[in-house]
C-alpha positions in Angstrom: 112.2 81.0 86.2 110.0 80.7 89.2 108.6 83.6 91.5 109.1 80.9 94.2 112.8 81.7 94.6 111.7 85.9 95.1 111.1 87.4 98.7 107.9 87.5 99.9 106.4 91.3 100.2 105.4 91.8 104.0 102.0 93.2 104.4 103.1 96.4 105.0 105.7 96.6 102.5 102.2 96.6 100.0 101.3 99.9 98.4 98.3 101.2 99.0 97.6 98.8 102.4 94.2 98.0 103.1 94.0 100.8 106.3 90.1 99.8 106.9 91.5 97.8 110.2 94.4 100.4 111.4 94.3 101.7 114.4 94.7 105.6 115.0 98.4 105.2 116.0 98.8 102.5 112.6 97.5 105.1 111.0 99.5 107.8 111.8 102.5 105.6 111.7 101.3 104.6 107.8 101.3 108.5 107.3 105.3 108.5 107.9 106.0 105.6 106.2 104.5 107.7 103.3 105.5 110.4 103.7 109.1 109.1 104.4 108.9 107.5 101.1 107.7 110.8 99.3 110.7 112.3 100.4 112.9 109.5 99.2 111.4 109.7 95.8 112.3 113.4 95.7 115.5 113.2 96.5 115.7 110.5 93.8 113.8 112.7 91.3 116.2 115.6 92.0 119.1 113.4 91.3 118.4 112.3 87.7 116.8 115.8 87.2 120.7 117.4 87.6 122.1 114.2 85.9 119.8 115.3 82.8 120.9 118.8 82.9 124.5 117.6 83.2 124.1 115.2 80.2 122.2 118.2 78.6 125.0 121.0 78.7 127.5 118.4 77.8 126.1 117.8 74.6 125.1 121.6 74.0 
């Protein structure tokens, strides 16, 4: 297998981006992205947290 045949990551697909050249506004727009993706992960961490208390009571 060769990585050759994955996507390339974009720069700002990259976590944590090098922000010593942003802008203000690239700054502020970095701070959504973020934060946009915090709120994705919570969702996503309140999901498997009610899929574990399901699986939980089933097997109470």
């Amino acid at each position: 297998m060769f990585n050759d045949d994955l996507p390339k990551l974009k720069p700002e697909m990259i976590f944590p981006r090098n922000i010593e050249d942003l802008s203000v506004s690239d700054l502020q727009d970095y701070i959504i992205e973020l934060k946009s993706e915090i709120d994705r992960v919570n969702i996503d961490i309140e999901k498997k947290k009610s899929s574990q208390e399901a699986a939980a009571s089933f097997f109470k």
